[in-house]
C-alpha positions in Angstrom: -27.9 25.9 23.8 -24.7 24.7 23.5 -21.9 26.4 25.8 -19.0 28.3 23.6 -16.1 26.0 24.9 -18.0 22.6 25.2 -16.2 20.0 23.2 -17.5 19.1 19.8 -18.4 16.3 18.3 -20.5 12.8 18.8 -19.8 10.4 21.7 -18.3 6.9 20.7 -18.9 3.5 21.6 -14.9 2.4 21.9 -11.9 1.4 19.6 -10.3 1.2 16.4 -10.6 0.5 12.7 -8.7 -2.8 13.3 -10.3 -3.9 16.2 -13.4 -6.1 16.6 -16.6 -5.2 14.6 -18.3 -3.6 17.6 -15.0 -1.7 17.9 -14.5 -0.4 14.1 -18.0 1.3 14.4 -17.2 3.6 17.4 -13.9 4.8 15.1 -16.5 6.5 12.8 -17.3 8.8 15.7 -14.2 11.2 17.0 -13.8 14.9 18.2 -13.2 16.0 21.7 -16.2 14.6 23.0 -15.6 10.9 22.0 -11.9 11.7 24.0 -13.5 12.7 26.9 -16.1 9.5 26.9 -12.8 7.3 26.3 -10.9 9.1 29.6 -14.0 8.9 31.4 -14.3 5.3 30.8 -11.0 4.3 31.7 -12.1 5.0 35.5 -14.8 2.2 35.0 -14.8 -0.8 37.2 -15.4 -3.3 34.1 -11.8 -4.6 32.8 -13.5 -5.3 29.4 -14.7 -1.7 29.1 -11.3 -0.1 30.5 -9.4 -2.1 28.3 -11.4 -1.2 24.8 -10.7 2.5 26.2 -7.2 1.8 26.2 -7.1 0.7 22.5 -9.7 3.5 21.9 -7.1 6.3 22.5 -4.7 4.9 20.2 -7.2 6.2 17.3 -8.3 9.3 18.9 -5.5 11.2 20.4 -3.5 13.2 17.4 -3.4 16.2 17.6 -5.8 16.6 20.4 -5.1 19.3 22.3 -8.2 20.3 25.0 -6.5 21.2 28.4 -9.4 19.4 29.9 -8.5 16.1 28.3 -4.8 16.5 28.7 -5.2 17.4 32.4 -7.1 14.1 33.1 -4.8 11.9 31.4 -1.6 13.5 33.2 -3.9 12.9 36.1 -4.2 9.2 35.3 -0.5 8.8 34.3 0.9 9.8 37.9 -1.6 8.0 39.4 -0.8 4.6 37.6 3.4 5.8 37.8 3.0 5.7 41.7 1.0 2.3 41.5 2.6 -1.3 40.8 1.3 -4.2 38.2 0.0 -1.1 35.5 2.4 -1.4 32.9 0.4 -1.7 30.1 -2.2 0.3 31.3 0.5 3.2 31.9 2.0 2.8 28.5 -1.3 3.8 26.5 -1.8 6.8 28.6 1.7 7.7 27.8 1.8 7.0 24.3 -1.7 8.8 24.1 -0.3 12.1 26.0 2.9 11.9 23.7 0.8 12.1 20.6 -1.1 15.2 21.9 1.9 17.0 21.0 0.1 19.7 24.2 2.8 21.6 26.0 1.7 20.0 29.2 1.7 16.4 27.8 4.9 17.4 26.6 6.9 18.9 29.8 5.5 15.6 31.3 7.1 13.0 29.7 10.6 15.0 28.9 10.4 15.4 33.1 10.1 11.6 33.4 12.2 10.6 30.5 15.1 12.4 32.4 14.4 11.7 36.4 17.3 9.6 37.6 15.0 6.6 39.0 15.7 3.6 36.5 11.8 1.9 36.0 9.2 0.8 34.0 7.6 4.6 33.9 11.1 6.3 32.2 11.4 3.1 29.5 7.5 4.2 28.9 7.8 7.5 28.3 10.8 6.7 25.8 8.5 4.5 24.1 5.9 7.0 24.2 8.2 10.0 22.5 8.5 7.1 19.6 5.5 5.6 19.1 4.0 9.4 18.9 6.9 10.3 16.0 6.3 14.3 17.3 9.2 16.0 16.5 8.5 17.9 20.1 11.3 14.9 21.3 13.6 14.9 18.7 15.7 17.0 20.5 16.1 15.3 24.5 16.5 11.8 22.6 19.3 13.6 20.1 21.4 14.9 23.1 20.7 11.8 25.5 21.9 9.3 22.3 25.1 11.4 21.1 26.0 12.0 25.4 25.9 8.3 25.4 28.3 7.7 22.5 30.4 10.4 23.8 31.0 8.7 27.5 29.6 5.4 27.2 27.7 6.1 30.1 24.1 5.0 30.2 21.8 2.1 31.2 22.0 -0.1 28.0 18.0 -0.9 27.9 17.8 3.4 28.1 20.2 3.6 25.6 18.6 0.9 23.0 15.2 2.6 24.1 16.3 6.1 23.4 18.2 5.6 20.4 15.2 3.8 18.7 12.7 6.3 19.6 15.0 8.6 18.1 15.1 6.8 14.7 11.4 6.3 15.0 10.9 10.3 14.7 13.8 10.7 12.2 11.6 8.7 9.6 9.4 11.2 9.5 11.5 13.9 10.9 14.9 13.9 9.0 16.1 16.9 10.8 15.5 15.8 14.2 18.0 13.3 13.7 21.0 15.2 11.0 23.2 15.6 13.9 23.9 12.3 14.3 24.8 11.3 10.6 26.9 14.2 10.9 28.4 13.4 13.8 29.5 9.7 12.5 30.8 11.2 9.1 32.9 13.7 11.3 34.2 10.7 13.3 34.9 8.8 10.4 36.7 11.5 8.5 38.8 13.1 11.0 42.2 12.4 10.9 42.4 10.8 14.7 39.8 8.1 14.6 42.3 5.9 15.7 42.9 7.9 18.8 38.6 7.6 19.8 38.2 4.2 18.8 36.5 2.9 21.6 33.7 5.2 20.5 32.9 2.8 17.3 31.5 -0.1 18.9 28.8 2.4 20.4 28.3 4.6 17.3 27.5 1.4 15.5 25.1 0.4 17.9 23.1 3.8 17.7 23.0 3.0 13.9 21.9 0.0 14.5 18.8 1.2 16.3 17.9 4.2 14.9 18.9 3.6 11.4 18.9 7.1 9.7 18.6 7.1 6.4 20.6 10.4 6.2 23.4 7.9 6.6 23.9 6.5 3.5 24.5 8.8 0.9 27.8 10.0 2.3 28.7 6.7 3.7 28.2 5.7 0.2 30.3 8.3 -0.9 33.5 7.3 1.2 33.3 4.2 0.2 33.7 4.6 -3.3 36.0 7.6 -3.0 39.8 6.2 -3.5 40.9 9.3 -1.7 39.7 7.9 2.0 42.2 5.2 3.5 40.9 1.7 3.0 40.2 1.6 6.7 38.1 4.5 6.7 36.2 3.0 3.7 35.7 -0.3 5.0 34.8 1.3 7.8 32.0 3.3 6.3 30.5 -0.3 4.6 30.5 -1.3 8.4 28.3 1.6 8.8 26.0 0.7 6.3 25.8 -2.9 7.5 24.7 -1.7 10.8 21.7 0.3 9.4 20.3 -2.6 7.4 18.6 -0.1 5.0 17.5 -1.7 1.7 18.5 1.8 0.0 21.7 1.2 0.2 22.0 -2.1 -1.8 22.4 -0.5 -5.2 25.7 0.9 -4.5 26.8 -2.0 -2.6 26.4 -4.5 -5.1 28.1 -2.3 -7.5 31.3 -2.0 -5.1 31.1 -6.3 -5.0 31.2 -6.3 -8.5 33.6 -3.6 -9.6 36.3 -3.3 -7.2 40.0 -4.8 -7.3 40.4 -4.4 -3.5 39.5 -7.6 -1.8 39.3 -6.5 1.7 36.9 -4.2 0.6 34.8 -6.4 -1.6 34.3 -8.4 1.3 33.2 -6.0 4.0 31.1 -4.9 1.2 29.4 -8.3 0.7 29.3 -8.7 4.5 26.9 -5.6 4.5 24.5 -6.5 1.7 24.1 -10.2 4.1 22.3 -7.6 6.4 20.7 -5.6 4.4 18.7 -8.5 2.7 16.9 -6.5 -0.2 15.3 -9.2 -1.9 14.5 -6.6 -4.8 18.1 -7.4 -5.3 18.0 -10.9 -5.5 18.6 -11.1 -9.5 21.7 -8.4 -9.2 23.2 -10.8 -6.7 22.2 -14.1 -8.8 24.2 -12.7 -11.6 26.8 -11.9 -10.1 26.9 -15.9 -9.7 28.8 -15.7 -13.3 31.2 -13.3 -12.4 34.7 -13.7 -13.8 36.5 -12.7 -10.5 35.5 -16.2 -8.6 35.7 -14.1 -5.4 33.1 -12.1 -6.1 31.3 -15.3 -7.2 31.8 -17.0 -3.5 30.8 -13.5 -2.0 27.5 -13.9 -4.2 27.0 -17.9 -2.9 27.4 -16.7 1.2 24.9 -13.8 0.5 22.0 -16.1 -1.2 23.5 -18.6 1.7 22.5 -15.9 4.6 19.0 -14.4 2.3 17.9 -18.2 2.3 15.4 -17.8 -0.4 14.6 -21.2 -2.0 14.3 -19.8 -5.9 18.2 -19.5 -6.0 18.8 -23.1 -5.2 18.7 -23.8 -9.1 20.9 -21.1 -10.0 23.4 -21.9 -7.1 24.0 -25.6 -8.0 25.2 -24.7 -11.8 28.6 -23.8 -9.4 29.0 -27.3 -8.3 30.7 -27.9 -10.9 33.0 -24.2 -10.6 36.8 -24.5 -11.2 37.4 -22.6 -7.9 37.3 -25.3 -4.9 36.3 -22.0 -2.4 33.5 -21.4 -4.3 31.7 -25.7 -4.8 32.7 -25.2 -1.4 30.9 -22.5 -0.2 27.8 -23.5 -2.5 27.7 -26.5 -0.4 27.1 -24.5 2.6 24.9 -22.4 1.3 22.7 -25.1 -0.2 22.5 -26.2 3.5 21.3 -23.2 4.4 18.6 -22.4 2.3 16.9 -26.6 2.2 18.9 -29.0 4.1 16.7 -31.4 2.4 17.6 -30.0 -1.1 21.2 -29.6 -0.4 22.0 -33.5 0.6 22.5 -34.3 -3.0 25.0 -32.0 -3.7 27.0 -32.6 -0.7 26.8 -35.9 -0.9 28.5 -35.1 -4.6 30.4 -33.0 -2.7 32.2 -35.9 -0.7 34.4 -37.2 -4.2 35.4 -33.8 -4.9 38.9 -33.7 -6.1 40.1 -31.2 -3.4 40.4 -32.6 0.1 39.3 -29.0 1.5 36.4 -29.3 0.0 35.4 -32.9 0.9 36.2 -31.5 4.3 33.7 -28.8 4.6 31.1 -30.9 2.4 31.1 -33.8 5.2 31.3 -31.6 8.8 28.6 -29.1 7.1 26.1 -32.9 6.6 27.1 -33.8 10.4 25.9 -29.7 11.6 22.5 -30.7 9.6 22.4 -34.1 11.3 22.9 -31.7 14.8 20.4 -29.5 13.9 18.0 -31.3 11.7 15.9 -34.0 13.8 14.9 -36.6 11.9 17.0 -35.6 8.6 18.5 -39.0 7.2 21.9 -39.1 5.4 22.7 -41.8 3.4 26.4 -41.7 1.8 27.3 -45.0 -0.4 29.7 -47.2 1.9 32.8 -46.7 -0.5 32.7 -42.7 -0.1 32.7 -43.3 3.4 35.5 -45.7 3.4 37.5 -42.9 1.2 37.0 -40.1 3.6 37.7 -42.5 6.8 40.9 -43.7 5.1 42.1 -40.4 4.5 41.1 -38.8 8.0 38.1 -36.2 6.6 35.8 -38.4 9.3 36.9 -41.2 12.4 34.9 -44.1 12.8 32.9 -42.8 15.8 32.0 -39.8 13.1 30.5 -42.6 10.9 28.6 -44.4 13.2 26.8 -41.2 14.5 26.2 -39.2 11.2 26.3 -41.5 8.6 24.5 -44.4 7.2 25.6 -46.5 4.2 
């Protein structure tokens, strides 16, 4: 007869749907008992059998919330904490009590998460609160990021830790992490930013890690609203850049292609080089045939930084542009994308009628040379007499880069 608390459910053999054949059958089995097998296991003397455990709990432990299993693995976690050489072994503990979401589990690794000593078992338990995306955490990680912007007072591998755990549970926890959009919209808006702005540097690198997505509608909003200084709306493209979400591109290409303020067009084209939404990629290829020819160049350095070899056509039809700042920058951006590719056009590049860009066409060929092993220029001997005549390259320059 079976006993009114026993666990249900069958026993496994150990591990995970992506694991190794032997492995993706025991997933079939789950309930408290296969839990209890797995923790029971993990005291076995056979490294292969402790370490298939290990990976077991990573498919069992949701939502599991039997004070028997809890109480073993808090057991195992300060036992592992006290020892040395466990790292990994105390990481899947921790991650599998964080996803438990049990009180205990939870008081556990808040408790560690805040004890003063500076180790491998705090940066775990940050981990842990991440991995398990359990809005239980939302709320330590919130007040230890935003304490951090505030004073600039933390261990910086906490502070990268906590801030990314923290974005980790605002995708799928939007409210755990509101307070911080709000928080950088209230520092962006408020009439004495430049009084606090040491605090920038920081609040950029929270965005940077924890990349809420909250962020950019009303970033998106200053920066099209003429209202806001132009600082405060290049400021919020900065912002935008740092988040590096593909959500935002739209309204960033729109602000490259339709505003008169060049400051602004720019910062604006600096953010869509981090963002790298390659559903964009035709948006920004048009904008190749833009009349403005700054918004052209902004469009060569972005395809430049995306690398992506299918714009290599479409960026050549500007060698022949009637802006020098943009052949030039196509040059570059050639390099960037195929070395290989570009040598043709820089070599064309070389007789350009502006000296600039003969300049920038030759020291970009000797940074492939530098970087390229084996990548063999071969200029004709009367461009290289041209640019050593006028001083683009010195002899020595020749020797080493060039052959003709």
């Amino acid at each position: 007869m079976t006993e009114p608390n026993a666990p249900q459910g069958k026993e496994p053999a150990l591990g995970g749907e992506h694991r190794s054949r032997a492995e993706r059958n025991d997933a079939a089995l789950g309930g408290s008992a296969a839990v209890l097998h797995i923790v029971q296991l993990l005291d076995s003397d056979d490294g292969v059998t402790r370490s298939r455990a290990l990976r077991a709990l990573d498919d069992q432990m949701d939502g599991v919330s039997e004070g028997q299993v809890v109480a073993r693995l808090l057991a195992l976690a300060e036992e592992s904490a006290s020892s040395e050489g466990h790292s990994v072994f105390e990481r899947s503990l921790l991650i599998a009590l964080a996803r438990t979401g049990h009180p205990d589990a939870v008081s556990y690794l808040i408790d560690l998460a805040k004890s003063d000593q500076v180790g491998s078992s705090r940066y775990q338990a940050i981990d842990a609160m991440g991995v398990s995306r359990r809005a239980e955490y939302g709320p330590l990680l919130l007040e230890t990021t935003l304490d951090y912007i505030k004073t600039g007072y933390a261990d910086e591998r906490m502070f990268a830790k906590t801030a990314r755990a923290l974005g980790s549970i605002g995708r799928k926890h939007p409210e755990s992490i509101q307070a911080l959009v709000d928080y950088a919209v209230d520092w962006l808006t408020r009439p004495d930013v430049e009084q606090v702005w040491g605090d920038i540097l920081r609040l950029l690198a929270v965005i940077r890690y924890a990349r809420p997505r909250g962020i950019i509608e009303p970033m998106v909003d200053i920066m099209r609203n003429p209202r806001w200084g132009l600082d405060t709306r290049i400021r919020a493209t900065k912002f935008l850049r740092a988040a590096r979400l593909v959500e935002a591109s739209p309204a960033l290409i729109d602000l490259v292609s339709q505003t008169s303020n060049g400051p602004l067009r720019r910062a604006a084209g600096d953010a869509l080089k981090s963002v790298r939404n390659r559903e964009d990629l035709p948006s920004i290829v048009a904008l190749l045939g833009h009349r403005n020819w700054r918004v052209r160049r902004i469009a060569v350095e972005i395809l430049g930084v995306w690398r992506d070899k299918s714009t290599i056509l479409a960026l050549s039809a500007l060698m022949d542009d009637p802006r020098a700042e943009v052949r030039e920058a196509t040059g570059d951006a050639l390099a960037r994308i195929d070395p290989e590719e570009a040598l043709p056009y820089l070599t064309e590049l070389l007789s350009d009628r502006v000296k600039a860009v003969r300049n920038g066409a030759a020291f970009t060929m000797m940074n492939l040379t530098l970087n390229n092993d084996g990548l063999h220029i071969d200029v004709p001997n009367d461009v290289l007499d041209r640019l050593e005549k006028e001083g683009t390259i010195t002899s020595q320059m020749r020797r080493w880069y060039f052959s003709g």
